[in-house]
C-alpha positions in Angstrom: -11.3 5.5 -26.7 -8.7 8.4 -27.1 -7.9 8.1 -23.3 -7.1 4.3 -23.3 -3.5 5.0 -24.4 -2.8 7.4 -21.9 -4.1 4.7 -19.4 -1.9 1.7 -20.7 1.3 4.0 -20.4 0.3 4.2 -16.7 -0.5 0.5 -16.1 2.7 -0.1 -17.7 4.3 2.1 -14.7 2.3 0.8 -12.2 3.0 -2.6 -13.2 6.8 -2.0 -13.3 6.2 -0.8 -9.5 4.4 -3.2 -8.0 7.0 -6.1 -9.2 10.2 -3.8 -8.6 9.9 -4.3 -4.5 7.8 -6.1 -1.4 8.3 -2.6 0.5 5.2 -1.4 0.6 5.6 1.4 2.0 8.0 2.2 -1.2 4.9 1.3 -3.6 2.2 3.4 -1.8 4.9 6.7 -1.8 5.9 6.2 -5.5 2.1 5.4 -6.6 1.3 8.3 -5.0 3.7 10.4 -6.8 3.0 8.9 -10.4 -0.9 8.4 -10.0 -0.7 12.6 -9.4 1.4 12.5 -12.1 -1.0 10.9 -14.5 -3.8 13.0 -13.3 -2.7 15.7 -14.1 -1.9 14.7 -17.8 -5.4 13.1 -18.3 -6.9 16.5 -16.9 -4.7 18.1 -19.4 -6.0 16.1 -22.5 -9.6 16.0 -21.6 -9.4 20.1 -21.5 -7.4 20.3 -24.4 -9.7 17.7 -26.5 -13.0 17.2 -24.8 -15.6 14.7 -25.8 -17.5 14.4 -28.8 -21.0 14.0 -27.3 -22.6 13.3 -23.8 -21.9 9.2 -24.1 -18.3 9.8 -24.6 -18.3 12.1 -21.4 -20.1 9.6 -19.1 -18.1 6.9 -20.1 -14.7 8.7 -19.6 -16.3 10.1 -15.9 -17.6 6.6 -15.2 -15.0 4.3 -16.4 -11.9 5.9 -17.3 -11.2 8.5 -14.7 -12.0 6.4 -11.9 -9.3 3.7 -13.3 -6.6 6.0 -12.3 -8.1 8.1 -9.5 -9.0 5.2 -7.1 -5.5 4.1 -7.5 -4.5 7.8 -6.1 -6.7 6.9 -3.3 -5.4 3.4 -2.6 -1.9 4.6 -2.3 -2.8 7.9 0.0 -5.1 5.5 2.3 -2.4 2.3 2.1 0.0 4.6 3.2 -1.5 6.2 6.3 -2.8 2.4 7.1 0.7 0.8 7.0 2.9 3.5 8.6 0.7 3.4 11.6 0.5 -0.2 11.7 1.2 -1.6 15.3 4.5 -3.7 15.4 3.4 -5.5 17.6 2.2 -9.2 18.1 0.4 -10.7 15.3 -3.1 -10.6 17.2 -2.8 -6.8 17.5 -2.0 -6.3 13.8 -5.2 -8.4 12.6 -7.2 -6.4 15.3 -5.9 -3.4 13.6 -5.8 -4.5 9.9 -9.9 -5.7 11.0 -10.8 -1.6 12.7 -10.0 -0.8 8.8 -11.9 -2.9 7.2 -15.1 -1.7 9.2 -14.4 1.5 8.6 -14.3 1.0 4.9 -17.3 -1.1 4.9 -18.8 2.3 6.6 -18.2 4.2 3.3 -20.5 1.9 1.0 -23.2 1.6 4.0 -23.4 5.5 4.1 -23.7 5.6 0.5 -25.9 2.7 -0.5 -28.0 4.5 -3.1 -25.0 4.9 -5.5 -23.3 1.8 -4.8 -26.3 -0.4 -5.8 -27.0 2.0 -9.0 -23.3 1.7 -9.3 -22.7 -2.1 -8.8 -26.3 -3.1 -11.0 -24.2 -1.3 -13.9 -27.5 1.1 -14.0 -27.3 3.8 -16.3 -30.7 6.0 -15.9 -29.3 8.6 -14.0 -25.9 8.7 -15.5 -26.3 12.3 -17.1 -26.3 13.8 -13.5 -24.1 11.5 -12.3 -21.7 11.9 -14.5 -21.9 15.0 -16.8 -19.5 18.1 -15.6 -21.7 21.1 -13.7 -24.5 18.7 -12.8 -25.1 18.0 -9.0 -27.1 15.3 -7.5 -28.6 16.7 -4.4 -30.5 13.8 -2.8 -26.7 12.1 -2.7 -25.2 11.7 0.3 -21.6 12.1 -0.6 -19.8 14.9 -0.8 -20.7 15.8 -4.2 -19.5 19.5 -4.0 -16.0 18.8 -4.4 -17.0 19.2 -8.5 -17.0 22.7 -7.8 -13.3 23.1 -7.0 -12.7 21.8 -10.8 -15.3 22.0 -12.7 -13.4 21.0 -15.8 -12.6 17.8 -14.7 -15.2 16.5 -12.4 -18.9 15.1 -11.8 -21.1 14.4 -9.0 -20.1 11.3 -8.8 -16.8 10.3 -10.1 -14.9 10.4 -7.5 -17.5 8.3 -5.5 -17.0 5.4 -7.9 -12.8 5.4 -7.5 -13.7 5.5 -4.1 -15.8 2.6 -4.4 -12.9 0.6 -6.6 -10.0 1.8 -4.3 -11.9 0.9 -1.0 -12.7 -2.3 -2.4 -9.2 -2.9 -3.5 -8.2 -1.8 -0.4 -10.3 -4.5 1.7 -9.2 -7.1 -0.7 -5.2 -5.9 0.5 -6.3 -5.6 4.0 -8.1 -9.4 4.5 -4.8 -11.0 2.0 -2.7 -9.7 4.9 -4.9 -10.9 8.0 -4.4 -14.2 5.7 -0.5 -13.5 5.8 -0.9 -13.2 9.8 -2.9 -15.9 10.6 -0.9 -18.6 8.6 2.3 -17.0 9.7 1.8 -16.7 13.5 0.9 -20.6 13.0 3.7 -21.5 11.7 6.1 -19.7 13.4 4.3 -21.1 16.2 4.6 -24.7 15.1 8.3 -24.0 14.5 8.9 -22.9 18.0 7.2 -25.9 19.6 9.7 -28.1 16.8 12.8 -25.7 17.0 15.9 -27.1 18.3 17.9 -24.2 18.8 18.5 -22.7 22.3 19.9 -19.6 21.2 17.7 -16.6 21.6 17.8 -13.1 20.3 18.5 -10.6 23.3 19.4 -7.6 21.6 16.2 -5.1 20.2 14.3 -6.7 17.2 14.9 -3.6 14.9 18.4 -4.3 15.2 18.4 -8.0 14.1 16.0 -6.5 11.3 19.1 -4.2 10.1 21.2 -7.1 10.2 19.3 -9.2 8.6 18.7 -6.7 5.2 22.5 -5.8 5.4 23.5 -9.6 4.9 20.9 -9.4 2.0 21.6 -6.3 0.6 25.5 -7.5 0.6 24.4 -10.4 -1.5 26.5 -13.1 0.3 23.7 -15.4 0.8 22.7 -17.6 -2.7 24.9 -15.6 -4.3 22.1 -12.5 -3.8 19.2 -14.6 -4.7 17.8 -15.3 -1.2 14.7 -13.8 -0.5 14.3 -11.2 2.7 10.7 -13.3 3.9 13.4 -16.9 4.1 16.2 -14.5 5.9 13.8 -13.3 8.1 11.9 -16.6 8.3 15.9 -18.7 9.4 16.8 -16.1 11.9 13.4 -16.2 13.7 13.8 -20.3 14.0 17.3 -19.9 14.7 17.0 -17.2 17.8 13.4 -18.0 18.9 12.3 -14.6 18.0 8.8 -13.1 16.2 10.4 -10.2 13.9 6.5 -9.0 13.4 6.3 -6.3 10.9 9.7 -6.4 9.4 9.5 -4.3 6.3 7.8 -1.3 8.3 10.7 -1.8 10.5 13.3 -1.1 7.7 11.4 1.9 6.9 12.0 3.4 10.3 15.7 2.4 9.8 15.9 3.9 6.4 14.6 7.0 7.9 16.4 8.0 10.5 18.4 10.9 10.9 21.5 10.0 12.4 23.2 6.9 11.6 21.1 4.6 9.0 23.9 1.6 10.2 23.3 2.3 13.9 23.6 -1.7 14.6 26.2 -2.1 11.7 28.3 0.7 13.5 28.3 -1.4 17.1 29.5 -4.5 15.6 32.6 -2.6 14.1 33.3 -1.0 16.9 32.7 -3.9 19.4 34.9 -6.2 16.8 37.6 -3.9 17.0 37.9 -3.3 20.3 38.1 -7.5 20.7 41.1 -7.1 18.5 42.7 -4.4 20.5 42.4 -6.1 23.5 43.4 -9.4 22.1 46.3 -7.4 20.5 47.3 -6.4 24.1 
């Protein structure tokens, strides 16, 4: 297919993404930006080259298109899920992370014609389904989105990447219910076996600056420590749950005024013990 190399060029991106961080807040905002990206050159190369016959367009519409499209949907949904994620207690996270999940689940309930058709690999109805300036009328999506680009759309493209990105999505959301669920036992288990009888009593965000400063300076395993074992010893070692950590260094790295708020008091509480020891 003509396509296909357009489509490994943007794997390879995606790919180089995905491993470069854990921040995925960072992965959802740059695969936003270079899934447009890649859009908008596949658009540009099916208008300038077009398709041979009616096979080769259903198979771009249905296979090809959708590749990169539900990954533009992934990243826009992962996004608004995981900057509005509670920071809270473990149990109020899976509550939320499980509201998602059933709202997905909605999508392929109110459009069960398709998504059988679509998952039974049927292909009698593919000319309306996926030929440009066809519409499907007894569909209950909202097929008439085609006609804001007819050059680059059917009636039903955009319902499969929908289909792949929401069960992508789902697959995401239950790996991280997972993540909770093993994590709040252990950290519970280490609490009950934790020796220490110091305690955190300062706010969690700024342990959480502290803790990516001493990793960032690379002072720890020579810079080879990873930020889940950091965050992992100083929750043990203070008797602390740092939730939602990497959301948390979001906020910090957002932030107006000082991005070292915490670093800042340290300094200045350190040097004011040596001005008054000085004295």
């Amino acid at each position: 297919m003509k396509y296909q190399e357009l489509i490994s060029e943007y794997q390879m991106h995606l790919d180089a993404l995905e491993s470069r961080t854990e921040d995925i807040l960072y992965k959802a905002e740059h695969g936003i930006s270079r899934t447009e990206k890649f859009i908008k050159l596949l658009r540009q190369k099916v208008i300038e080259m077009g398709f041979k016959n009616n096979e080769e367009e259903i198979s771009f519409f249905k296979h090809i298109k959708p590749q990169i499209f539900s990954k533009l949907i992934y990243y826009v949904k992962l996004f608004n899920i995981e900057s509005k994620r509670p920071r809270s207690s473990s149990k109020f996270q899976i509550k939320y992370l499980n509201a998602h999940i059933n709202k997905l689940q909605v999508y392929f309930n109110d459009n069960l014609d398709f998504y059988h058709y679509y998952r039974r690999g049927a292909t009698t109805l593919d000319e309306e389904y996926f030929i440009r300036g066809k519409t499907d009328l007894r569909s209950p999506t909202d097929s008439y989105h085609f006609f804001v680009d007819d050059q680059f759309a059917t009636s039903q493209d955009t319902t499969v990447a929908m289909i792949m990105a929401y069960d992508m999505l789902i697959v995401y959301l239950q790996q991280e219910i997972e993540k909770l669920e093993t994590n709040n036992s252990v950290y519970q288990n280490a609490m009950k076996n934790s020796s220490s009888k110091l305690f955190w009593t300062g706010n969690k965000t700024e342990l959480i600056e502290l803790i990516y400063a001493l990793h960032s300076s690379g002072s720890i395993n020579s810079g080879t420590a990873d930020i889940k074992e950091l965050a992992s010893v100083f929750e043990q070692l203070f008797n602390v749950d740092l939730g939602n950590y990497y959301h948390t260094f979001i906020e910090i790295r957002a932030r107006k005024s000082s991005k070292t708020k915490f670093m800042d008091k340290l300094t200045d509480a350190l040097n004011r013990r040596f001005e008054d020891s000085d004295e």
